[in-house]
C-alpha positions as CSV (number, residue, x, y, z in Angstrom):
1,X,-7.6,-22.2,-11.3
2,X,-10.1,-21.1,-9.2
3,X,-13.3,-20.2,-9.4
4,X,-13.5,-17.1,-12.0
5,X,-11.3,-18.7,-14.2
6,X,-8.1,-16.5,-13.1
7,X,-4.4,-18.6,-12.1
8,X,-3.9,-18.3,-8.6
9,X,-0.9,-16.9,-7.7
10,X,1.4,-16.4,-4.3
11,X,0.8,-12.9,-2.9
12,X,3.2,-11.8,-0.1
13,X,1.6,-8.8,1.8
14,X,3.3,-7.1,4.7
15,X,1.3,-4.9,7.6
16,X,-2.2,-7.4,7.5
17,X,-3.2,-7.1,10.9
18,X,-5.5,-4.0,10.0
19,X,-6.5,-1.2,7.5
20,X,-5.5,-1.2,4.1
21,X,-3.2,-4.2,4.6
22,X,-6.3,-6.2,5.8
23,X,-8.4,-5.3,3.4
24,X,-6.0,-6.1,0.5
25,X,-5.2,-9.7,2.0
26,X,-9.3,-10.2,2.6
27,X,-9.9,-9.0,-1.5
28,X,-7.3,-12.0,-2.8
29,X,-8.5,-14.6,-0.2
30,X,-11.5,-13.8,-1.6
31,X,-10.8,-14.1,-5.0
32,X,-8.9,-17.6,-4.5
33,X,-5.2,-16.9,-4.3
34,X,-2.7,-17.9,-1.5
35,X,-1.6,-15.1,1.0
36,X,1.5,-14.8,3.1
37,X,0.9,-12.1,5.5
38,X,4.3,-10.7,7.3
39,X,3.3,-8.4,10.4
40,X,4.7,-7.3,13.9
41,X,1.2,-8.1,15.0
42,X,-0.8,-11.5,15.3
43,X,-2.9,-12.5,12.3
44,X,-6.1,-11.5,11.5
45,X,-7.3,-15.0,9.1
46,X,-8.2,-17.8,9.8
47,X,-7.8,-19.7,6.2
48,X,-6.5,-22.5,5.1
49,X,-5.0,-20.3,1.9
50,X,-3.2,-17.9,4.6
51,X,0.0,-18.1,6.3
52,X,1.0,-15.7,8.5
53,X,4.2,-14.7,10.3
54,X,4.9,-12.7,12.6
55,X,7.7,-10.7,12.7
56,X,9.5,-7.3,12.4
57,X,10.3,-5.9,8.6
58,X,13.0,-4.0,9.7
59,X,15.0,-6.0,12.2
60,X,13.1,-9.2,12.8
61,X,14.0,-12.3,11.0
62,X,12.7,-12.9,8.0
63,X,10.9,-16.1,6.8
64,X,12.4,-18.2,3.6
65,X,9.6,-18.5,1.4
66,X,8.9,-20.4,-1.9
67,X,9.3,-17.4,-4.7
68,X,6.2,-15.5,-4.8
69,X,4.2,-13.9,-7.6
70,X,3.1,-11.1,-6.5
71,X,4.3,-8.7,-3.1
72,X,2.5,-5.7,-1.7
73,X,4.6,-3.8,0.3
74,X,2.2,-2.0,3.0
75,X,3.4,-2.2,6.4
76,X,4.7,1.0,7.8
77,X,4.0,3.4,10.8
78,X,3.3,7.2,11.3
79,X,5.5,9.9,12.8
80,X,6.6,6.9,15.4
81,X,10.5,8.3,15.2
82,X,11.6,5.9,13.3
83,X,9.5,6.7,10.1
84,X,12.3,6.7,7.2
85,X,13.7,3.4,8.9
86,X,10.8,1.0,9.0
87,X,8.6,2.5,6.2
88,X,11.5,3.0,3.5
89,X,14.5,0.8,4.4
90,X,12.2,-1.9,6.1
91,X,10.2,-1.5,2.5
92,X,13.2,-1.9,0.6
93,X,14.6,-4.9,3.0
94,X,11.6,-7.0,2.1
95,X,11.4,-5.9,-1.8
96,X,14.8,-6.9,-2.3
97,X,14.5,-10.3,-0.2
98,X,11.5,-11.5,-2.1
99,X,10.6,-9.1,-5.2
100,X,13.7,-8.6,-7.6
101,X,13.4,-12.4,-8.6
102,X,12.3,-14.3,-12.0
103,X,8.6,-15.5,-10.9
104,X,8.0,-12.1,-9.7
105,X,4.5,-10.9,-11.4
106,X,4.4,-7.5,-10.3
107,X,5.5,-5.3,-7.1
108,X,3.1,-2.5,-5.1
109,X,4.0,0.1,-2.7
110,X,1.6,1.7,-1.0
111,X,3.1,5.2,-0.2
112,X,0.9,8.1,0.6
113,X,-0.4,11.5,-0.8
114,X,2.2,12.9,0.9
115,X,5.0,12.0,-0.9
116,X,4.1,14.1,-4.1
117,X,2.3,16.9,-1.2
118,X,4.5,16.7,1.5
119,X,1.9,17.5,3.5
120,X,1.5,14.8,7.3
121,X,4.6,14.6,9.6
122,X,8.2,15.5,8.3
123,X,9.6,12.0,8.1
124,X,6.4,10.3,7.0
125,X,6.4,12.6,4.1
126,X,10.0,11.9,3.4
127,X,9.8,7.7,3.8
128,X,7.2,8.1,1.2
129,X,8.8,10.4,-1.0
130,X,11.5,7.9,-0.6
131,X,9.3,4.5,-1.3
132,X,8.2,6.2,-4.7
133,X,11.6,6.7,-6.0
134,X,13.2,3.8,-5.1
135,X,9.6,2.0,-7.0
136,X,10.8,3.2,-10.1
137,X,14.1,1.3,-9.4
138,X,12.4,-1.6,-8.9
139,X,10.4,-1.3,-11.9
140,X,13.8,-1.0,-13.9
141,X,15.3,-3.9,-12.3
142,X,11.8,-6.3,-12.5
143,X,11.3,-5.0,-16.2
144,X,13.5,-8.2,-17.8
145,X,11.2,-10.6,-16.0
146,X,8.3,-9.0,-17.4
147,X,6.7,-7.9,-14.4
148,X,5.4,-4.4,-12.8
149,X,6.2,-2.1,-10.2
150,X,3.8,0.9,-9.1
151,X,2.8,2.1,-6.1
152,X,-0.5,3.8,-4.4
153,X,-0.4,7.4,-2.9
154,X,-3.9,7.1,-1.1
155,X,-5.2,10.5,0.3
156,X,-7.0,10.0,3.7
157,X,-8.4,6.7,4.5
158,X,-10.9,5.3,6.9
159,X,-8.5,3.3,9.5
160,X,-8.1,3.3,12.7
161,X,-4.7,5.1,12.5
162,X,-7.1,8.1,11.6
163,X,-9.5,7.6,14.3
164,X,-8.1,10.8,16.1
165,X,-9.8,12.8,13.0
166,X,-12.9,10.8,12.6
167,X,-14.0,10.7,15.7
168,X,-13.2,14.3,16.3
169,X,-16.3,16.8,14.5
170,X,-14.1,19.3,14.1
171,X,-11.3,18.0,12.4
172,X,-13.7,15.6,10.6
173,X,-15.3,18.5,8.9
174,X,-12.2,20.9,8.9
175,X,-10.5,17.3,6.4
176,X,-13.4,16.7,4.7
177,X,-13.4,20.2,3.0
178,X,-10.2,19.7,2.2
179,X,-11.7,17.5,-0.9
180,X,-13.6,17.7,-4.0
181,X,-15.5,14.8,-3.4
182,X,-15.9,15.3,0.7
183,X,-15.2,12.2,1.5
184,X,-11.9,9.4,2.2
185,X,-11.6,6.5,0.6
186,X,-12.3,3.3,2.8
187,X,-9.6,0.5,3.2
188,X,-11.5,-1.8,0.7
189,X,-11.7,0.6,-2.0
190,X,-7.8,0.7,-1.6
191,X,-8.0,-3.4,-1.9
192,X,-9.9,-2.9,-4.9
193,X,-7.2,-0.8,-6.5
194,X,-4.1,-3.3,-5.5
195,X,-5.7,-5.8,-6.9
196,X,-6.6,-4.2,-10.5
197,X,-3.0,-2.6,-10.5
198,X,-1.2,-6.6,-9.5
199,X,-3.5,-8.5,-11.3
200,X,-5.1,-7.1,-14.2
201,X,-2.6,-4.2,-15.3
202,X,-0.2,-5.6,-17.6
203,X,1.1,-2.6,-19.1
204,X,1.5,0.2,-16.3
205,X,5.1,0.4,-14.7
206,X,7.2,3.0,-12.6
207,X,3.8,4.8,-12.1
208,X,2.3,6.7,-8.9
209,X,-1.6,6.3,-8.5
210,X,-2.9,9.4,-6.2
211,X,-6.0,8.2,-4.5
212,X,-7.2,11.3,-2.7
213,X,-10.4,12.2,-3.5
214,X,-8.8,15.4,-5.3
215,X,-7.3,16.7,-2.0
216,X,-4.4,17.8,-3.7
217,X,-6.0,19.4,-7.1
218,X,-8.7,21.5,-5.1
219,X,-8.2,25.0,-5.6
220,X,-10.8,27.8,-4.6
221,X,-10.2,30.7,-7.2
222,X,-10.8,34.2,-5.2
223,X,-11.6,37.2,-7.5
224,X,-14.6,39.8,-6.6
225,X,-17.9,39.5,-7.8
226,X,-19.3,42.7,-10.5
């Protein structure tokens, strides 16, 4: 047990070398559980509770592990060519290797807005579109164990991979509109999210959270003024 009274569990998280990935490893360090970080890049951590290897989700070799509790599937890249191979079959390579098993607590994918908008690159949209579906397989198939499966559609997030819009005014201002709340999310408010949905949900399965600060539900209603 650690310190807040919750049971530590084994948390498998792929992509931690930055953004959302990093933040979600950072938010169970934190909160005493033991991560295993899988990543084409170098780690990020230096804790005694991490373990980190580095390697490819899609073709690399892929480390035998101890069964863990919970896995976050977050690694994936952006209109790089090769989109619907790394983000969805690479997804569904590690999910099956470590997730469909009896100590499994609960599964997340972190997709995107854009699998339910299809708004961003053709492919990206697609591999996300993709990851949701093949979620609610998992969830069928995890069910018996008594575990979870849902996944994360954030909206725009504050990462580097968006530092092309941030940094531009323009664009910056031309996005921010865009939302109700005229804002993104930041990579630790993400965190914040896997964590309640992996640790605290019992109940929720085969469900798509949309986390865009009401991007997708903003409408402007045009009719002339009497």
């Amino acid at each position: 047990m650690h310190s807040k009274g919750k049971i530590e569990m084994t948390v498998l998280i792929t992509g931690t070398s930055g953004g959302i990935g990093n933040a979600v490893a950072e938010k169970f360090l934190d909160c005493g559980h033991t991560v295993i970080g899988i990543d084409r890049l170098d780690s990020p951590f230096s804790n005694a509770c991490y373990t980190h290897y580095k390697t490819d989700i899609l073709r690399g070799e892929l480390p035998k592990l101890h069964p863990v509790e919970i896995l976050i599937n977050n690694a994936g890249v952006q209109n790089s060519g090769e989109d619907i191979d790394v983000n969805l079959k690479g997804t569904i390579r590690i999910t099956e290797k470590y997730g469909i098993q009896e100590n499994i607590k609960s599964i997340l994918f972190i997709a995107s807005a854009s699998a339910s908008t299809g708004a961003e690159f053709p492919e990206y949209a697609a591999s996300k579109g993709g990851m949701v579906s093949y979620m609610k397989n998992t969830a069928s198939r995890v069910a018996p164990f008594g575990a979870t499966a849902n996944s994360l559609s954030p909206g725009g997030v504050l990462t580097d991979l968006n530092r092309c819009i941030i940094e531009n005014p323009t664009l910056w201002q031309a996005v921010i509109d865009e939302t109700m709340l005229s804002k993104w999310a930041t990579p630790s408010e993400i965190a914040e999210w896997a964590y309640f949905v992996t640790t605290v949900n019992k109940s929720m399965t085969a469900q798509d959270i949309l986390i865009d600060n009401g991007e997708s539900a903003k409408f402007n209603f045009i009719w002339p003024t009497i």
